[in-house]
N, C-alpha and C positions, 0 to 999 in steps of 0.2 A: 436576479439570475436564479433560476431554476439548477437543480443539480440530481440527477438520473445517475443508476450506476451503469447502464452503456450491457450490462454484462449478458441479459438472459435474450437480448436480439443478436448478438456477439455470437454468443455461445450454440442456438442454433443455426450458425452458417459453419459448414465445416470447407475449409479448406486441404484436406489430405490429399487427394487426387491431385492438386496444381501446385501444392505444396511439391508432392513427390518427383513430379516431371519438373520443376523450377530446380530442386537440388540435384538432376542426373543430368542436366546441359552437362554436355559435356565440355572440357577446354577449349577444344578446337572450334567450338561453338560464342566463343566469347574473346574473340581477336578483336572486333570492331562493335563498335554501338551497333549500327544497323540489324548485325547478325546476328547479335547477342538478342534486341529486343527481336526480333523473327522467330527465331527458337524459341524464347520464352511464352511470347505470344501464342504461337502455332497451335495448343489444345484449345485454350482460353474460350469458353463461352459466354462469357461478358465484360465490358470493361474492366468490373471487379477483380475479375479472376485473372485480368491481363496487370492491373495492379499490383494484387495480389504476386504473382509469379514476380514478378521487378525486384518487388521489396523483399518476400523471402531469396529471393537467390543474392541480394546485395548483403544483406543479414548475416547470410553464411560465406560470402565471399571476401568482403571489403572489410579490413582489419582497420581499425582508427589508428592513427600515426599519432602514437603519442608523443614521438621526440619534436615533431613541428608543432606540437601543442606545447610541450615544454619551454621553448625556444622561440615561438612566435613566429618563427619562418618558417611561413604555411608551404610555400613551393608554389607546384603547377598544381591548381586544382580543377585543371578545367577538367569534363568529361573522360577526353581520351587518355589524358595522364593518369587520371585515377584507376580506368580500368586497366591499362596496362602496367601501374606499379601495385595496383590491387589493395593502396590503402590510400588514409589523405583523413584531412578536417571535416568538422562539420560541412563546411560549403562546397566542399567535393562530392560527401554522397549524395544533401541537395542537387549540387547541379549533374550528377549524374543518372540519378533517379528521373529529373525533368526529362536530360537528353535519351532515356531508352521509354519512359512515357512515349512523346512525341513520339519516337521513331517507329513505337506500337500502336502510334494513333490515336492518344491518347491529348485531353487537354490537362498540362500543368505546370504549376509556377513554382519557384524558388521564394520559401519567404524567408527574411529576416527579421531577427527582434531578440529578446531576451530570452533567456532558458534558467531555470532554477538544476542547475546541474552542477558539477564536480566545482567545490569549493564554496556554493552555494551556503551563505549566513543568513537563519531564519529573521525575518523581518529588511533585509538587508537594501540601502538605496537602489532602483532599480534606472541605473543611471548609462550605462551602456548595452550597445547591441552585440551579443557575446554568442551567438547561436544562429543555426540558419536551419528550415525544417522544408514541407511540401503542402500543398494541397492539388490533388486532383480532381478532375471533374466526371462525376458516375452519377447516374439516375437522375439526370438535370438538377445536381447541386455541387456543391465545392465541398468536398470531404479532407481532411486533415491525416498525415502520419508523417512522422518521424524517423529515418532510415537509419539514422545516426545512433539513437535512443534503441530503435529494436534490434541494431546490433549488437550491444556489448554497454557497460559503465564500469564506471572505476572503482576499483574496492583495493584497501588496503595501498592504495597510490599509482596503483597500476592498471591497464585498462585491461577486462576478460571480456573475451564474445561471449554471451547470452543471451538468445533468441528471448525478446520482451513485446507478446504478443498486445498488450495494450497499445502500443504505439501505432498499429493498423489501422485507419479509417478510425480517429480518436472521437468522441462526443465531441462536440464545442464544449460543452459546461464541462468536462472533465479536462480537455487539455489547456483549458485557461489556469488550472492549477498550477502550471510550473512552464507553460509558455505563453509570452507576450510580444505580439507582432509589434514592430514599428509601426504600420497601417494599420490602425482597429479594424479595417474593414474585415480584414484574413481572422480577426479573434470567430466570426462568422455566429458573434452575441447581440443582440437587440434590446435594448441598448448595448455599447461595447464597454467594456469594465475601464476606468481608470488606471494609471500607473501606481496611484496609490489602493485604489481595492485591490489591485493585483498583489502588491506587494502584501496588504494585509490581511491575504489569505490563507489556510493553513496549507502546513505543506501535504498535501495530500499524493503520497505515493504510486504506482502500478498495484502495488500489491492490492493495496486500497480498492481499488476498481477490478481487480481481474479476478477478487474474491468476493464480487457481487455487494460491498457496499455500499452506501448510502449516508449523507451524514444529515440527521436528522432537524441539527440544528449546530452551532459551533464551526462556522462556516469561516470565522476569524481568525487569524492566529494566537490572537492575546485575548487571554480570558482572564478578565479583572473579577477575584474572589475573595469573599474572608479563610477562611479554614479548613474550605472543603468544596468538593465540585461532584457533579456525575453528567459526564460524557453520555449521550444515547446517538447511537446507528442504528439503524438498519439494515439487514443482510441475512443468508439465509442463514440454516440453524446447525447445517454442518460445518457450521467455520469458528475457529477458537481466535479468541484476542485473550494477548496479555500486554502485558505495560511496566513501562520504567520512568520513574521520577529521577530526574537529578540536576545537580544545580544550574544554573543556566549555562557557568562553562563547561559542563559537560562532567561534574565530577559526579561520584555514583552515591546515593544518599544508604544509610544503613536500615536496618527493618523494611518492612512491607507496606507503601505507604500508598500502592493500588490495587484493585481488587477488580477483578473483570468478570460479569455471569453476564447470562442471555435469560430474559423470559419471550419466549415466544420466537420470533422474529425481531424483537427489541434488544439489540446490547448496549450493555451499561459500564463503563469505565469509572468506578468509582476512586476519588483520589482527595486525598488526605497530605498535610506538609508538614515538619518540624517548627517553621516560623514563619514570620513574614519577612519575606525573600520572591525573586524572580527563579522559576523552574521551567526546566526542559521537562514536556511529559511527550517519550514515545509510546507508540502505539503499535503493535506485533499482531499480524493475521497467519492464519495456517488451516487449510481446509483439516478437519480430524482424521478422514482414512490417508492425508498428504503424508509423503515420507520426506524426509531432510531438513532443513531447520526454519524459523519459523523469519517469515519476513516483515523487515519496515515496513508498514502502510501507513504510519501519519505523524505529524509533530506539532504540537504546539507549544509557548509561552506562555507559562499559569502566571501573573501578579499578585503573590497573597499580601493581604493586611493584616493576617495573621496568623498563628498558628494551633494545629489542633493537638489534643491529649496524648494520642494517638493512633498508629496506624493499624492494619487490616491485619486478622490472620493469616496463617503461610495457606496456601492453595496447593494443591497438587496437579499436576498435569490432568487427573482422572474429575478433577473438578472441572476444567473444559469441557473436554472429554463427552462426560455426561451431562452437559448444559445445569449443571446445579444453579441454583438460586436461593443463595444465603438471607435471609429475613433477620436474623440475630443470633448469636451477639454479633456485632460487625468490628468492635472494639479486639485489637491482638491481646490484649491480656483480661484476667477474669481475678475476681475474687476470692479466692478461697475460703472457704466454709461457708459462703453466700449463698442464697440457690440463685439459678441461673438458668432461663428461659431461651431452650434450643430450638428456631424453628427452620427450614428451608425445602424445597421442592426438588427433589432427586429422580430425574424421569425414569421409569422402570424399576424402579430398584426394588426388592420385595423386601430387605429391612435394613434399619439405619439405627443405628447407635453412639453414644457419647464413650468413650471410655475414658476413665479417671484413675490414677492411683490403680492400675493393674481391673480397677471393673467394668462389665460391659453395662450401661445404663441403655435397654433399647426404646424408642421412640414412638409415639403413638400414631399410626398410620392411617393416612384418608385417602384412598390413591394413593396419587405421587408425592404429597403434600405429608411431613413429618414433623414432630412438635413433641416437646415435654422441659420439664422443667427438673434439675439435679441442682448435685451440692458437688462442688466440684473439690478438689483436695489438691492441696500444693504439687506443684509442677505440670507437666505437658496434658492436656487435654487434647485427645483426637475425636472427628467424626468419622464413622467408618460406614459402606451400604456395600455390603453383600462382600463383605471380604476386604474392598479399598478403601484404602484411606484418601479423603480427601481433602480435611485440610485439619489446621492445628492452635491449639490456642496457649497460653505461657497462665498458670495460676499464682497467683502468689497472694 
């Protein structure tokens, strides 16, 4: 299986125009399927865009019933029940999405199979059909989205609407990440993945995909290692990862024990552990000029054999930021009275300094590329480039 991020053929189709006229149907316009898909249909210049209008106006209309998810009494979920109580399960907005399809002329089916969604345990038996999603057919192939998914998920135990644009016309190689049809045929992979590849996939999030990643390699969930590992993706270079270790039940470990830079279009998750032990490492994307907080895009299960010294110096936000790229020391604590060999690549920056003991030590400059060698002195050592501070090291 091949794995594409989906994102830069995604990203130039804009859907705002059909977008816009899908969210002003008016009410009166949404009494019956028929009317409902006629109105939405009515601008539509292609299939796509007649898709397109279904799933945005469901997205922002159709609330998920969580008390029939809590409860297991799903109710009426056919079609017309759904629109006119305006929420319902997964298999409501499936079969409702199908019935204003069809009714816009449109070819598409209801699939069912498993979904890596709310309550979802990483590696976990993949033993029931717990979800129900769509494929429609545009430009003589079967294309995949989720109505269910791009409306809303649950955070904090409760379900919130949020428009989640990757669930539109998904890749196959990207929605095999956390959905698995009953029929391989609908996975629409050549060969089709196993219940067991599926299962021992990582969990690879939306964020993951809608911030233009790539996973270069580590395509597993379980990553058998001694001491130490480094993560590489792929993606562009305006997107920041950071990362959390913690025990596999989820408790939070103390010190820095990953370190995240980009060279190039390369990032790197560098990760370091206390012992040998099973760990949860997440993984956090956030485009740099994005405002508000940064999102899940990935999880895996680290297996160590054993444990390292250890962990990473503190990073600053401004070390994303600025795509720095730490070459040494990588170690969080230094020596004191030792010399100590500072090197890493700060893009733009016009000077970069060590400070120790209240002094600025500054660095020798090649380009972007900075380097020298101090004596560093009991307590906090910072690097600083052109005023910020980026990250920080403990002397003793």
């Amino acid at each position: 299986m091949t794995l594409s991020t989906g994102l830069p053929a995604r990203a130039a189709i804009s859907y705002a125009d059909i977008d816009r006229h899908a969210l002003a149907v008016p009410a009166s316009s949404a009494t019956s399927v028929a009317k409902l898909a006629e109105a939405l249909a009515r601008p539509a210049r292609s299939d796509e865009e007649k898709a397109r209008a279904i799933f945005r106006w469901m997205c922002a209309h159709i609330t998920y019933d969580q008390e029939a998810y809590d409860s297991g009494r799903h109710g009426d979920t056919s079609p017309e029940a759904v629109l006119r109580r305006r929420e319902s399960v997964c298999a409501g907005y499936a079969g409702l999405f199908q019935a204003l399809a069809t009714a816009a002329g449109l070819r598409a089916v209801s699939i069912a199979g498993h979904g890596k969604g709310v309550g979802y345990r990483l590696g976990a038996p993949v033993a029931d059909t717990n979800h129900d999603w769509n494929a429609v057919w545009i430009a003589g192939r079967w294309q995949l989205l989720d109505v269910t998914w791009g409306a809303g998920a649950f955070s904090g135990g409760r379900w919130q609407r949020r428009f989640t644009e990757h669930y539109f016309l998904t890749p196959p190689e990207e929605f095999i990440f956390d959905h698995f049809p009953t029929d391989p045929k609908w996975q629409l992979l050549d060969p089709p993945l196993s219940s067991e590849r599926y299962r021992g996939l990582a969990y690879l999030r939306p964020a993951f995909f809608e911030h233009g990643l790539a996973v270069s390699g580590h395509r597993a969930l379980r990553l058998a290692a001694r001491d130490s590992a480094d993560l590489t993706f792929t993606g562009p270079q305006d997107v920041q990862l950071t990362a959390r270790l913690s025990s596999e039940g989820g408790g939070a470990l103390e010190d820095n024990w990953t370190l995240c830079q980009r060279s190039g279009s390369v990032h790197h998750v560098l990760v370091r552990w206390p012992r040998a032990a099973h760990y949860r490492l997440t993984i956090f994307a956030k485009g740099i000029r994005e405002d508000g907080p940064l999102w899940e895009a990935a999880d895996y299960v680290i297996e160590a054999s054993a444990g390292a010294s250890s962990g990473f110096p503190l990073t600053y936000s401004t070390f994303g930021e600025r795509g720095v790229l730490l070459r040494s020391p990588l170690g969080a604590t230094l020596r004191a009275g030792r010399p100590q060999t500072f090197s890493l690549i700060v893009p733009d920056a016009k000077e970069v300094s060590v400070v120790s003991g209240q002094k600025w030590y500054p660095l020798a400059r090649s380009g972007d590329d900075f380097s020298g060698a101090i004596t560093p002195s009991r307590g906090p050592v910072q690097v600083v480039a052109d005023s910020w501070v980026l990250a920080r090291w403990d002397a003793r």
